[in-house]
Backbone bond lengths (Angstrom), bond angles and torsions (degrees), N, CA, C in turn:
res aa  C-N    CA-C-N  psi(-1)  N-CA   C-N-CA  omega(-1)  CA-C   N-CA-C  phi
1 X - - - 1.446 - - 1.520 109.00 -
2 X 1.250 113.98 170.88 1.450 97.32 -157.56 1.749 77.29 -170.47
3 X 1.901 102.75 151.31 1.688 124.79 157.93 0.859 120.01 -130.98
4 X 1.475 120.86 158.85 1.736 102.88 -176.92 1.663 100.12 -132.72
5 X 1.562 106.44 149.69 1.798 83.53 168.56 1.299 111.16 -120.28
6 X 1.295 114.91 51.26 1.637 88.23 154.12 1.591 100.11 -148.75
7 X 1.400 129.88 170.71 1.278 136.56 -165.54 2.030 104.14 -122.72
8 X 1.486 118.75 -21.21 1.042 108.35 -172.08 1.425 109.33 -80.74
9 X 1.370 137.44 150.65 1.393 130.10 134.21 1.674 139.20 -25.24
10 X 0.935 125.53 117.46 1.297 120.32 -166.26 1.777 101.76 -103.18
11 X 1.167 119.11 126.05 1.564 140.38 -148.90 1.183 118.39 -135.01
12 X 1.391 142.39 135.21 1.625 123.31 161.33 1.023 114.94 -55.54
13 X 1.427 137.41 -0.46 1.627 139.34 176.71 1.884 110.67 -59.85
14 X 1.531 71.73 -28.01 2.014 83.07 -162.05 1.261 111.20 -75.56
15 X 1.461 121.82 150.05 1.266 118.27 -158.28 1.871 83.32 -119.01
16 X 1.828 92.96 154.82 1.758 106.61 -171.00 1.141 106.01 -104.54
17 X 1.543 126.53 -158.22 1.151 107.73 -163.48 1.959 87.64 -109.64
18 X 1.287 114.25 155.90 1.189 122.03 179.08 1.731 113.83 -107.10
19 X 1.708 101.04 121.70 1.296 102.89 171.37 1.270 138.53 -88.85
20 X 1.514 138.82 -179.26 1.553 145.73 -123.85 2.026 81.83 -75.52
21 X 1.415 101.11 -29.18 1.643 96.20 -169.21 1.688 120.75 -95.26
22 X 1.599 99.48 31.07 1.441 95.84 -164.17 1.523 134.52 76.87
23 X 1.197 115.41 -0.68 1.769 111.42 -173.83 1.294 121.04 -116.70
24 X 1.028 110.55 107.98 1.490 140.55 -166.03 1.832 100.83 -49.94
25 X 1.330 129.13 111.92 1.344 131.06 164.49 1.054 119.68 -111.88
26 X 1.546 129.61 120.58 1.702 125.48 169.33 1.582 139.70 -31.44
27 X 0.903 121.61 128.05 0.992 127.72 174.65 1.897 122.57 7.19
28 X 1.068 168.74 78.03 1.740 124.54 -179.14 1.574 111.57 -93.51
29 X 0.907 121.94 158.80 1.435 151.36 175.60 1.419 106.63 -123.32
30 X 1.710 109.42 146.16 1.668 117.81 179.84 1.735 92.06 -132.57
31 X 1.269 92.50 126.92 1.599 126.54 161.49 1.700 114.52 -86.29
32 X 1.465 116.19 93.98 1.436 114.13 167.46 1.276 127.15 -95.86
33 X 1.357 136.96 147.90 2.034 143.18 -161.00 1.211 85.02 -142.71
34 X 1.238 80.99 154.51 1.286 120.62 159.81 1.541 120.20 -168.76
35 X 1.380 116.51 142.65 1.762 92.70 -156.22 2.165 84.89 -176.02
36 X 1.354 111.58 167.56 1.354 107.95 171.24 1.201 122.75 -61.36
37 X 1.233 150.79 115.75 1.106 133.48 155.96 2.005 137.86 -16.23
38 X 1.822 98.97 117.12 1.822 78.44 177.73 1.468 69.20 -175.04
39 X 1.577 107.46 -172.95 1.503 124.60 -142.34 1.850 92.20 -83.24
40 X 0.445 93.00 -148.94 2.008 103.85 -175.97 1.151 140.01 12.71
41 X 2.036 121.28 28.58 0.549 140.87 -157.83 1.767 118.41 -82.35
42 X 1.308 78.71 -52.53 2.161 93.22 178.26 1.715 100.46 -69.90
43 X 1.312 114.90 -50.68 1.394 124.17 -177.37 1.630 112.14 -35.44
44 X 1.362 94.78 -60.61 1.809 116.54 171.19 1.337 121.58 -38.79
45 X 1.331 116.60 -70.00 1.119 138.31 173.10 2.089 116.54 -50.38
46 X 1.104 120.28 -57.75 1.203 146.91 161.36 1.802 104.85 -43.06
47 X 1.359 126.04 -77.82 1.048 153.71 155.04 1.881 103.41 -7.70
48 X 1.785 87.91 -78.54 1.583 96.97 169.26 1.257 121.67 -44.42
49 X 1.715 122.87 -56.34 1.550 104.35 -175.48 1.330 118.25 -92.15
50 X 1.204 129.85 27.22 1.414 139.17 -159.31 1.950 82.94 -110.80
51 X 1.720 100.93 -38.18 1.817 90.97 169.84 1.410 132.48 -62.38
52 X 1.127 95.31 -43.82 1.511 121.20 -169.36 1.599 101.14 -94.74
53 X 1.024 111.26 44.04 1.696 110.35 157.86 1.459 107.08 76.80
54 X 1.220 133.71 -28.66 1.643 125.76 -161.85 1.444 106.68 -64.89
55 X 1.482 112.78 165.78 1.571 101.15 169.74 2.057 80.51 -148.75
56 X 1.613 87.07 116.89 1.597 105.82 161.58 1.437 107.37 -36.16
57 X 1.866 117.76 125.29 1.435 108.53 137.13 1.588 130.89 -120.01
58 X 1.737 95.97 24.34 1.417 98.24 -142.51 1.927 88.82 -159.32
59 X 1.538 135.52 115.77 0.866 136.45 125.44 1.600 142.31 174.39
60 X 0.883 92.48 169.89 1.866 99.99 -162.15 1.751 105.03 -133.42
61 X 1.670 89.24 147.19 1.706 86.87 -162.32 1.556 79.69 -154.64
62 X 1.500 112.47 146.98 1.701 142.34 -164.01 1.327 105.08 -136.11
63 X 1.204 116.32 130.54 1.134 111.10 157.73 1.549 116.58 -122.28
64 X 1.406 128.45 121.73 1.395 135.24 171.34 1.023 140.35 -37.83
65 X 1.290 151.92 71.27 1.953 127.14 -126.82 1.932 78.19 -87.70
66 X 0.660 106.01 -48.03 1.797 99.09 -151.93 1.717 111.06 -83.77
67 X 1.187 117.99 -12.76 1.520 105.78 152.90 2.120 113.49 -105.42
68 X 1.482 114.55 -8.85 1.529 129.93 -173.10 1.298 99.42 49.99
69 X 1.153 115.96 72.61 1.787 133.73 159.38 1.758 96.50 -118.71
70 X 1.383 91.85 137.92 1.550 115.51 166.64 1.520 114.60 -117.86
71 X 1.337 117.99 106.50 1.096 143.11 -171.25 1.797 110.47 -94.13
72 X 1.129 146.71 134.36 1.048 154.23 -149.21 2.007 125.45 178.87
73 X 1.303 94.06 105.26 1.779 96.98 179.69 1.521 109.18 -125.90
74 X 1.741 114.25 117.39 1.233 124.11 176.55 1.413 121.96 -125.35
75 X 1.611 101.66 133.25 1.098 102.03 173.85 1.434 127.74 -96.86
76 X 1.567 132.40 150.00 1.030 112.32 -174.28 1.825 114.85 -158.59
77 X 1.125 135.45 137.10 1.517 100.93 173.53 1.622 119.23 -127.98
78 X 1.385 150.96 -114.79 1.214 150.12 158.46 1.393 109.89 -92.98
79 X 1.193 91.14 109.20 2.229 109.07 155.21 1.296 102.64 -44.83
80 X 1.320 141.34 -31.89 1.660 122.03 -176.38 1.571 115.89 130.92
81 X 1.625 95.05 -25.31 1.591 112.08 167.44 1.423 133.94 -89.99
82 X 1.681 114.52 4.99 1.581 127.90 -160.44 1.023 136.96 70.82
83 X 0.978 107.46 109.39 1.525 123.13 167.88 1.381 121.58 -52.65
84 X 1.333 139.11 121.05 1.557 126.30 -173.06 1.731 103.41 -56.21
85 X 1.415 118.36 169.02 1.820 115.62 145.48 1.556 126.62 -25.52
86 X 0.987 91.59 113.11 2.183 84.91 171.05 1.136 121.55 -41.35
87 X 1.002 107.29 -51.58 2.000 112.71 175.02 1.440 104.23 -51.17
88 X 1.877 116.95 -60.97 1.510 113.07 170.86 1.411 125.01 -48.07
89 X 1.029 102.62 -22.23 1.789 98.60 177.29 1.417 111.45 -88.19
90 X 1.300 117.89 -25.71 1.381 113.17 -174.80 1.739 97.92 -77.19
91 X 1.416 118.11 -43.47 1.508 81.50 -170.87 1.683 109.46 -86.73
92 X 1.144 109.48 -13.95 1.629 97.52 160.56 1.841 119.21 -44.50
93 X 1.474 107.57 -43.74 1.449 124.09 -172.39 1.789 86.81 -48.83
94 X 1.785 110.72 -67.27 1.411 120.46 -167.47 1.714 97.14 -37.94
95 X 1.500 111.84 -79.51 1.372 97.31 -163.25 1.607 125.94 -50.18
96 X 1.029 139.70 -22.14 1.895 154.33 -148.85 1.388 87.58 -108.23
97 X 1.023 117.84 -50.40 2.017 113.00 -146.12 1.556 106.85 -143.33
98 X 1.188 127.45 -38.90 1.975 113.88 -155.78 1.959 99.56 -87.96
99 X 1.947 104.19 -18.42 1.619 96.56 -168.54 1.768 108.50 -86.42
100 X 1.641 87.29 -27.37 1.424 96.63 -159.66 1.760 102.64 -80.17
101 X 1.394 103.24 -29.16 2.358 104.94 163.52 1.146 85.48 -73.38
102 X 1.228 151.37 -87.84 1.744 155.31 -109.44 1.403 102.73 65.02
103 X 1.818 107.30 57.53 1.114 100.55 155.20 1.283 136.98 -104.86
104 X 1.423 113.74 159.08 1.768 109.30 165.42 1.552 115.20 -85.46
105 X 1.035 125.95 111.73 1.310 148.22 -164.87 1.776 127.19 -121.52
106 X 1.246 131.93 130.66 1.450 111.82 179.91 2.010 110.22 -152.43
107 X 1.021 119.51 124.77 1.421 133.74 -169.48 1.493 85.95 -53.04
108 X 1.389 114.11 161.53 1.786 128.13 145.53 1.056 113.64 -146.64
109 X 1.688 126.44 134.85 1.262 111.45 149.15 1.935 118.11 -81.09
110 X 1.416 98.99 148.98 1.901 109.80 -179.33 1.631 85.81 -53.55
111 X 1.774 127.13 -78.45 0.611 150.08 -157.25 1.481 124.32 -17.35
112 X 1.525 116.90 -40.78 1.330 154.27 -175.06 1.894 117.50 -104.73
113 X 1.316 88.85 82.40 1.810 99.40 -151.58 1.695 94.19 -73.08
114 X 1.352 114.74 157.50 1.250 133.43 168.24 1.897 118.68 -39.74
115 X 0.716 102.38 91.71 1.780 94.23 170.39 1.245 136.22 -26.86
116 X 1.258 157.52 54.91 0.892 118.75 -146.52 2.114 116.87 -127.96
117 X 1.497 91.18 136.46 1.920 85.90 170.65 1.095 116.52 -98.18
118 X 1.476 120.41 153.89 1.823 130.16 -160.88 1.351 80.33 -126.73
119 X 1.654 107.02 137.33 1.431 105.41 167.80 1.822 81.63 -130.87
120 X 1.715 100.51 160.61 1.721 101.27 -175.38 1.606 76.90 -166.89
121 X 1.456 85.81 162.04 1.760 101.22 170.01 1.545 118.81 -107.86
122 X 1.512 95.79 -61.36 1.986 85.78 -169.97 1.533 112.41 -161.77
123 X 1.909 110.58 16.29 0.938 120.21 167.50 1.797 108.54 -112.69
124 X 1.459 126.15 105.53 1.591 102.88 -144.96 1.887 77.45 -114.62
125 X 1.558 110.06 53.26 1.543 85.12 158.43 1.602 124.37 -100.69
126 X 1.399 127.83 -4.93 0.974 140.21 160.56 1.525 118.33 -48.35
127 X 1.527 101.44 -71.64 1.466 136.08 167.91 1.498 110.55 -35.38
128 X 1.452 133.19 -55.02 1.322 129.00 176.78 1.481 107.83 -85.10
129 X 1.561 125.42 -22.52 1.553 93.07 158.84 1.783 137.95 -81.72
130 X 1.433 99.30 -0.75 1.396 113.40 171.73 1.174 102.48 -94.52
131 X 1.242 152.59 -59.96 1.523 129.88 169.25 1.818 121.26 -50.05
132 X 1.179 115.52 -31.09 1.528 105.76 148.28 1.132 142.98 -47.30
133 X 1.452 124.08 -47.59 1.618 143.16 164.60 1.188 115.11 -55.44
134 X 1.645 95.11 -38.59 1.571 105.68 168.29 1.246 144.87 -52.91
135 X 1.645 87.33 -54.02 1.572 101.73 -166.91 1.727 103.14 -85.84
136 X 1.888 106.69 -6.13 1.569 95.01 171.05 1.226 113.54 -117.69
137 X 1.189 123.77 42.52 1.300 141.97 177.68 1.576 132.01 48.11
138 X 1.414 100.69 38.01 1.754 113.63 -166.16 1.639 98.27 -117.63
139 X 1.507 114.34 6.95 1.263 121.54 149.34 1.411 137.71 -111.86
140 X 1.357 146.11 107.77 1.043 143.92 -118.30 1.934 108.63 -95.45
141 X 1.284 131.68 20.72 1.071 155.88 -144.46 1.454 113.07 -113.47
142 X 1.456 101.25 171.63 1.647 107.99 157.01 1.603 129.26 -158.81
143 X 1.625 98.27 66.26 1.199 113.97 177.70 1.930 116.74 -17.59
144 X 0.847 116.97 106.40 1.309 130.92 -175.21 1.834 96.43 -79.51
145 X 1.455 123.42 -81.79 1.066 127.91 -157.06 1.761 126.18 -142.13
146 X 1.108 138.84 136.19 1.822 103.23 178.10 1.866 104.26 -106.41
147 X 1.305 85.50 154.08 1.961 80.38 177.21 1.732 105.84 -127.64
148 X 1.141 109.37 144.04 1.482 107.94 175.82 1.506 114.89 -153.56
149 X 1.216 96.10 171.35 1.407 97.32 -151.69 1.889 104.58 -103.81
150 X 1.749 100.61 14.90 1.746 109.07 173.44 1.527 72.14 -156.89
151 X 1.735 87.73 166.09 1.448 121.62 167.57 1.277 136.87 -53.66
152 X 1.763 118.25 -30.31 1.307 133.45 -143.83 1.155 107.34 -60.19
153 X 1.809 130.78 -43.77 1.098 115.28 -176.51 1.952 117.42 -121.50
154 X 1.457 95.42 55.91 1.494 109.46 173.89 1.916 94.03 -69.73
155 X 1.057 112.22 -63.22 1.646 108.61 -174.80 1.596 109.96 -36.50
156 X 1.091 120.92 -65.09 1.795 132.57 171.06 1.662 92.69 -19.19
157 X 1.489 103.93 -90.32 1.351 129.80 -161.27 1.735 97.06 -41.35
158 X 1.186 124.41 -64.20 1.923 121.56 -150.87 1.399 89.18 -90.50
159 X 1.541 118.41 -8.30 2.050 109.71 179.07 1.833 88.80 -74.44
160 X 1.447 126.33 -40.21 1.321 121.88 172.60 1.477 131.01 -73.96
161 X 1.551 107.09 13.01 1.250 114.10 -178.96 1.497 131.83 64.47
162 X 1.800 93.93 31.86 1.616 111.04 -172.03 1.854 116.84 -120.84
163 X 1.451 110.66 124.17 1.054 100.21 172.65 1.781 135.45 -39.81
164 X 1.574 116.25 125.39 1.397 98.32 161.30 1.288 133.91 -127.85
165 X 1.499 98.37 149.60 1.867 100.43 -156.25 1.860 93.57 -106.42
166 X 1.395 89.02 113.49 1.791 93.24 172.59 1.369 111.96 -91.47
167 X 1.630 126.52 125.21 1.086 125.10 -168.97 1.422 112.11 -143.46
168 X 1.529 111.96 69.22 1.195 125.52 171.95 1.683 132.76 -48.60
169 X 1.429 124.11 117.23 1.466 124.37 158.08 1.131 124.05 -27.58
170 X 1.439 139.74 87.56 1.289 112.37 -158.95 2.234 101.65 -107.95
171 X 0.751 130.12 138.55 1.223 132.51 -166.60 1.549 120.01 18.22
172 X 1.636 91.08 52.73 1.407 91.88 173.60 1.509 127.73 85.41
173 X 1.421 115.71 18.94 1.480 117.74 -141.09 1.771 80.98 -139.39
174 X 1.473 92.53 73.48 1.797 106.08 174.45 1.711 109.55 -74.72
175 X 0.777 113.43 -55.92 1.559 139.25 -172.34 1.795 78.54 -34.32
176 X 1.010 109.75 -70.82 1.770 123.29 -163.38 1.389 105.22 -55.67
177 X 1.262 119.92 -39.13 1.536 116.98 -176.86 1.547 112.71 -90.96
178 X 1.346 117.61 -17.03 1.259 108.25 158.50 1.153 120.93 -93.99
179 X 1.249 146.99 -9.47 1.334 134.08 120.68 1.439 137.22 -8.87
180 X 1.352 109.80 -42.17 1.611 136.18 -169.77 1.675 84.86 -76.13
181 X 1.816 100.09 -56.43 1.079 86.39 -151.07 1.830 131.54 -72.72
182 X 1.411 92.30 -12.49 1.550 113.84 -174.45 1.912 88.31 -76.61
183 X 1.077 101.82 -54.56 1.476 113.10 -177.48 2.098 103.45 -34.40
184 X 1.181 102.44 -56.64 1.555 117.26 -171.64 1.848 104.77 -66.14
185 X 1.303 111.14 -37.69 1.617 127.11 -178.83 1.511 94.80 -61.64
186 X 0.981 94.78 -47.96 2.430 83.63 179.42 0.997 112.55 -112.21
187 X 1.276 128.00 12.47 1.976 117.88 127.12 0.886 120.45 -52.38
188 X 1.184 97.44 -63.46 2.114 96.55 -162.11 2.124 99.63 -78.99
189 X 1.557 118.27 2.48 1.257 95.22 156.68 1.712 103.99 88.64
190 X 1.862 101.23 16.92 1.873 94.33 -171.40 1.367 109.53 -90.70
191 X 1.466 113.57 156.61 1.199 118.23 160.82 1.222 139.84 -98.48
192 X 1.790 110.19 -3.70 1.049 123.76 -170.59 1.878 110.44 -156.21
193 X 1.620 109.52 118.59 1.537 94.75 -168.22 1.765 83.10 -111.92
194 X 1.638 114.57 114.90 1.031 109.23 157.07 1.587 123.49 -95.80
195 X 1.326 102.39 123.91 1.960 104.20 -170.61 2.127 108.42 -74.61
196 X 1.256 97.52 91.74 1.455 92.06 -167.04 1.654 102.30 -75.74
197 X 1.118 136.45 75.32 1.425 130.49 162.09 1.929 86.26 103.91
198 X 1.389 132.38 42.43 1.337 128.95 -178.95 1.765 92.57 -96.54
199 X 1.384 105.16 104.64 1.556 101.06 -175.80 1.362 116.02 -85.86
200 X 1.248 126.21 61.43 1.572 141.29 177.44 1.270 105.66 -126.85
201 X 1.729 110.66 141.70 1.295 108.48 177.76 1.835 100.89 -95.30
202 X 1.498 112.60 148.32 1.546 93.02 -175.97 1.514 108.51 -105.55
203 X 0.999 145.48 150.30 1.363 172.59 -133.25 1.621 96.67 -78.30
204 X 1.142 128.06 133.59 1.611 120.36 164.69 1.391 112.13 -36.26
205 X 1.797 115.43 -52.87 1.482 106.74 176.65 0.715 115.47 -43.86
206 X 1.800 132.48 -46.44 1.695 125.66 -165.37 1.122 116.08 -58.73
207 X 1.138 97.25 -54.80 1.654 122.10 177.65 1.638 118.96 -38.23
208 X 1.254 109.43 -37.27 1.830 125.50 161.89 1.207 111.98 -51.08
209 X 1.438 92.22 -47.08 1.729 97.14 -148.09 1.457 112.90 -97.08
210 X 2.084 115.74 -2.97 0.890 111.84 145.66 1.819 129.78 -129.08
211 X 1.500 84.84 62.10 1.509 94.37 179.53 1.408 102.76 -74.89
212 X 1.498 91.51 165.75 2.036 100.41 -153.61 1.345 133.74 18.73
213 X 1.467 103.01 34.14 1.580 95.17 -174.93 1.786 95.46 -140.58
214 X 1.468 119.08 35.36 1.609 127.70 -164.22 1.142 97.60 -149.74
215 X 0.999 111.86 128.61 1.972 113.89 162.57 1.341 110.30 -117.27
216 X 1.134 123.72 152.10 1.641 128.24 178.72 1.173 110.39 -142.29
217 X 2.120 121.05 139.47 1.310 107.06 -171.85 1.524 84.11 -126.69
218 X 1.408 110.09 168.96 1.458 137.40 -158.64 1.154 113.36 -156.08
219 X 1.543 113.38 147.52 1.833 106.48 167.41 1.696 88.57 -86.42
220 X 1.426 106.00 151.33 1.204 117.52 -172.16 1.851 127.85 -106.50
221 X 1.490 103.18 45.02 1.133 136.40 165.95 1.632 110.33 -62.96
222 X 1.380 99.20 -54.79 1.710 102.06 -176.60 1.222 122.83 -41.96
223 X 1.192 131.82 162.50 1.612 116.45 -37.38 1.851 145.06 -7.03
224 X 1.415 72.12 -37.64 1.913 87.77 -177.08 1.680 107.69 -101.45
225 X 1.686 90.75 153.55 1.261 105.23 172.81 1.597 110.30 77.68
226 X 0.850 96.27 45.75 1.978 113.96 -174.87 1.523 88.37 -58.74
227 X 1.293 109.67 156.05 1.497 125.56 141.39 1.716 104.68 107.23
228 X 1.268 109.10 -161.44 1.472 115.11 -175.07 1.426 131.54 -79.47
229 X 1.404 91.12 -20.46 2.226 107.41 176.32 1.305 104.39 -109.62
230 X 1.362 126.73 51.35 1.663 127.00 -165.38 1.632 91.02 -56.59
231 X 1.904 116.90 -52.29 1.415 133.42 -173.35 1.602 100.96 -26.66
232 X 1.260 110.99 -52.82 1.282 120.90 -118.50 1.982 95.47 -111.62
233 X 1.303 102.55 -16.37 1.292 105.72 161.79 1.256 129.72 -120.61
234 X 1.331 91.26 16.24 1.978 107.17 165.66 1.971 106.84 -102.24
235 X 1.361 98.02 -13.47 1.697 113.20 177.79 1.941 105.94 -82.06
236 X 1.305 98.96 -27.98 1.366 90.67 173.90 1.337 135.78 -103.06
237 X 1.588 111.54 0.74 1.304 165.45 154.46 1.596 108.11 -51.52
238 X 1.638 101.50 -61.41 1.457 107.62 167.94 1.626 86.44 90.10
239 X 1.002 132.73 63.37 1.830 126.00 172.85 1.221 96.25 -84.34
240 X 1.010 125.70 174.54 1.659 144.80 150.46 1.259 132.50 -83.80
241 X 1.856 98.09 -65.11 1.587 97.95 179.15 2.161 105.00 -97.34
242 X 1.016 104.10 173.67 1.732 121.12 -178.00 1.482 91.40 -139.00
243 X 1.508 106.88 130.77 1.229 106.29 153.60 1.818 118.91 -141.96
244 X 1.207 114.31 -138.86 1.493 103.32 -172.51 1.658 94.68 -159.55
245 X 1.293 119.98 138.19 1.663 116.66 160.65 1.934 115.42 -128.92
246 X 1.424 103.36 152.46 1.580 108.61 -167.51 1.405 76.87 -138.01
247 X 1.603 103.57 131.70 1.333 130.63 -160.93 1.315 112.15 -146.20
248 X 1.285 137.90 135.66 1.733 140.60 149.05 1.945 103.21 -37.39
249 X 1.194 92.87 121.56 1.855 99.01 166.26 1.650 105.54 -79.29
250 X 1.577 106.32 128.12 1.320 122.46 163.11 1.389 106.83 -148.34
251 X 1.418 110.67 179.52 1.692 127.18 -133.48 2.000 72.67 -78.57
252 X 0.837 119.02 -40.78 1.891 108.44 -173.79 1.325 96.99 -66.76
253 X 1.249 104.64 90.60 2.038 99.42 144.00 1.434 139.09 -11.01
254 X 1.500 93.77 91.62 1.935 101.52 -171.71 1.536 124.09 35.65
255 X 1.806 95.33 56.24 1.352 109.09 -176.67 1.728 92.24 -136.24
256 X 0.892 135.98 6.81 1.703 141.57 -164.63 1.498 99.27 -74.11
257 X 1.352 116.16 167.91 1.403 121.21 169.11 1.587 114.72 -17.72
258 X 1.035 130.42 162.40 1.502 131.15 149.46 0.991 124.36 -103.07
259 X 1.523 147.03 115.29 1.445 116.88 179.28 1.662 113.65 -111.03
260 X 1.305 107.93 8.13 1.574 121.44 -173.24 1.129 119.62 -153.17
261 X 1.523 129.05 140.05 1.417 117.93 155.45 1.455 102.80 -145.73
262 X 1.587 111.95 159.73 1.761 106.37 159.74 1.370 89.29 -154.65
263 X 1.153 108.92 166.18 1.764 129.08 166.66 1.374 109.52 -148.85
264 X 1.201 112.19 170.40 1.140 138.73 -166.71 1.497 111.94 -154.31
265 X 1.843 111.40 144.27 1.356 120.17 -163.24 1.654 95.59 -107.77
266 X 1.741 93.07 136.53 1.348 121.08 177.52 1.493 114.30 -117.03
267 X 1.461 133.87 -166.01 0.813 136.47 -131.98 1.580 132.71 -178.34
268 X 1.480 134.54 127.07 1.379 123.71 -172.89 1.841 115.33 -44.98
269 X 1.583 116.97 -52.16 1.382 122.97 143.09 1.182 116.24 -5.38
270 X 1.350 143.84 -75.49 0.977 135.10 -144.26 1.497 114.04 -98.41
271 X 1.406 125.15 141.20 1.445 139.95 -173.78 1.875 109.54 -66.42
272 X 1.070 109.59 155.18 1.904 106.43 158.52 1.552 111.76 -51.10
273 X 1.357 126.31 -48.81 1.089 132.18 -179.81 1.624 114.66 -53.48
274 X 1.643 103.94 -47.17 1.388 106.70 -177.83 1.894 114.37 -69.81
275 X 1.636 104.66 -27.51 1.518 113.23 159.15 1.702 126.14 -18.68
276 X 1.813 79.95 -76.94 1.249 118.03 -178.51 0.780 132.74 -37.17
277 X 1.627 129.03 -32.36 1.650 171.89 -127.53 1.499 100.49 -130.97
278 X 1.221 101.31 -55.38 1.731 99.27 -174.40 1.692 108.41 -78.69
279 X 1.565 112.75 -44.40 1.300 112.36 170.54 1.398 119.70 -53.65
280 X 1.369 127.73 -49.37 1.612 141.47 171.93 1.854 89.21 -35.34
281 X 1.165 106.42 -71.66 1.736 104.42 -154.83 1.564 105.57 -68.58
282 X 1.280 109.35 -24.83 1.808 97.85 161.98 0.931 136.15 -56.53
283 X 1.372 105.47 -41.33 1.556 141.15 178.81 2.054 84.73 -57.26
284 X 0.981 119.26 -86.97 1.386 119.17 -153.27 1.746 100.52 -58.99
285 X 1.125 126.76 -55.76 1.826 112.72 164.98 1.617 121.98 -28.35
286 X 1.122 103.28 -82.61 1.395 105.74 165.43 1.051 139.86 -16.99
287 X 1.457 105.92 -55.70 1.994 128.95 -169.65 1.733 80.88 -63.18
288 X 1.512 108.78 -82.20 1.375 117.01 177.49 1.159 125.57 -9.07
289 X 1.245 106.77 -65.97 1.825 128.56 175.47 1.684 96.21 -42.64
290 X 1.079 129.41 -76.56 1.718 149.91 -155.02 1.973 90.19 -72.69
291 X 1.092 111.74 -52.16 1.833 97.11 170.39 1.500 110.61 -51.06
292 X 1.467 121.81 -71.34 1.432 132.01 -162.86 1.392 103.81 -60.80
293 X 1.031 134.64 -31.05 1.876 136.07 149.92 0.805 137.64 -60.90
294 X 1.578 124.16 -37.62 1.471 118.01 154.15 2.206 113.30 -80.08
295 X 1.063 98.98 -23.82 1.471 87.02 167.78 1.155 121.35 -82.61
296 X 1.497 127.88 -6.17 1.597 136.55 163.80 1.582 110.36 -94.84
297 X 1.792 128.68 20.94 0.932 134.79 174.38 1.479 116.43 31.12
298 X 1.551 98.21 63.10 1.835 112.73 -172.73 1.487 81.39 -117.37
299 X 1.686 153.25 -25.40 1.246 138.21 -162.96 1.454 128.07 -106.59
300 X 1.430 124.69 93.39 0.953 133.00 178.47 1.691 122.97 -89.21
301 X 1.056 105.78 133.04 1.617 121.03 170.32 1.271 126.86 -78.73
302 X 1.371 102.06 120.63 1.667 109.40 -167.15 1.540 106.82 -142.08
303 X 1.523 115.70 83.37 1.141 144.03 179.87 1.464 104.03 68.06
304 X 1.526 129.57 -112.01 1.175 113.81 -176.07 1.985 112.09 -113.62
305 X 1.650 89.35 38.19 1.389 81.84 171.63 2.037 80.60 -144.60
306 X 1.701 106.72 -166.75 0.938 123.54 161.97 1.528 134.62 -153.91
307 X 1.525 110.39 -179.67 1.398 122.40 -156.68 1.117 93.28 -105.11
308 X 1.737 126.68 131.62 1.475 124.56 154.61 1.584 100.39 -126.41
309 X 1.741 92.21 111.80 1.467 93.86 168.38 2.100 111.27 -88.76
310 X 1.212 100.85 117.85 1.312 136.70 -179.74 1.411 115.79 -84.13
């Protein structure tokens, strides 16, 4: 099965995007698979747009030994002779290549960046390094809006010239505010709600309704050290290393895909506070890392873990 996003024809008429030195480059688009593993897979794929005008600049392909999934992301754009319609190519793709793997497959244009809404509550260090990356274009995105469930960082958000949607718990009546909030996710048209430090757990429904389309970051203690001073009872613990994980949200509690981790080594020296500090800035690398990868359609899902072709 397969989606496509775009509806226009793609033409030598069309103009690419032009870089810092003046020189005009075509368009690219990324073609992602996924399909069972078996012999003629890259060939196929390759083969196909090598007909239809594309010329590869871009790809990487995995194969799984222990579930036999073949995973595959290519980039590619017009040789100079045209590219058919996206839509036309995709079901050309169906008949030549996506029926005969049984793969799940889907066109992209680069051009047409990931959507995405940030919801956070009242720790906004996540939140201000993704509107930074953002707003200087070293994140590949297009922050639409942030929503939260307190006030604290309305200033952050509208100092960046971004709507904010306050969407308070009000006596307990979650069900209702995540409603709002799914409700607000296909207004503004997102494709991706990453919860940067949004300290709410969301409802199994939510959790359905935004499978693969949620990321969540964590210090990556868990199992251990539950609760609100994770810092501060891993300091008395005496750990060594701190690290951080950014994950797909599903109905298991910060157990979803992984698509990131890093840590960093600490020390008797160092205070809870000084913890805190190092975990905070993992926390914001990471998250980053796991946005700019799934909005560069490098992250694939492969049962309850995943593929980032890099």
């Amino acid at each position: 099965m397969s989606t496509t996003t775009a509806e226009a024809p793609v033409t030598r008429a069309q103009h690419g995007s032009a870089t810092a030195s003046g020189v005009t480059h075509p368009p690219l688009y990324i073609l992602t698979t996924s399909c069972p593993d078996t012999t003629g897979i890259v060939a196929a794929i390759a083969g196909f747009l090598a007909e239809h005008n594309a010329t590869i600049t871009e790809a990487q392909h995995h194969n799984d030994a222990h579930t036999r999934t073949s995973f595959m992301r290519t980039v590619f754009h017009d040789n100079g002779q045209g590219l058919p319609g996206v839509q036309a190519l995709d079901r050309a793709f169906a008949e030549r290549v996506g029926t005969r793997f049984k793969m799940d497959w889907r066109f992209h244009e680069v051009e047409r960046r990931c959507r995405v809404l940030l919801a956070v509550s009242r720790q906004g260090h996540c939140l201000n390094s993704i509107l930074h990356r953002w707003s200087t274009g070293t994140l590949p995105v297009e922050v639409v809006a942030v929503v939260s469930n307190h006030q604290d960082m309305r200033s952050l958000a509208e100092w960046h010239g971004l709507p904010y949607h306050y969407l308070p718990i009000i006596d307990g009546r979650k069900g209702e505010q995540e409603q709002r909030l799914i409700e607000l996710f296909e207004r503004v048209d997102a494709e991706l709600l990453v919860l940067a430090r949004y300290m709410q757990i969301l409802t199994a429904d939510a959790c359905r309704y935004f499978e693969g389309k949620a990321i969540n970051i964590h210090h990556s203690f868990l199992p251990g050290f539950k609760g609100a001073k994770a810092y501060h009872q891993a300091h008395e613990r005496g750990v060594k290393l701190i690290g951080a994980t950014a994950h797909y949200v599903t109905t298991d509690l910060d157990e979803g895909p992984i698509i990131e981790q890093e840590v960093d080594r600490v020390d008797h020296t160092q205070t809870a506070e000084d913890l805190t500090v190092v975990g905070s800035e993992l926390e914001t690398v990471v998250l980053n890392r796991a946005i700019k990868w799934h909005a560069e359609r490098r992250v694939f899902r492969n049962g309850r873990k995943t593929v980032v072709l890099k």
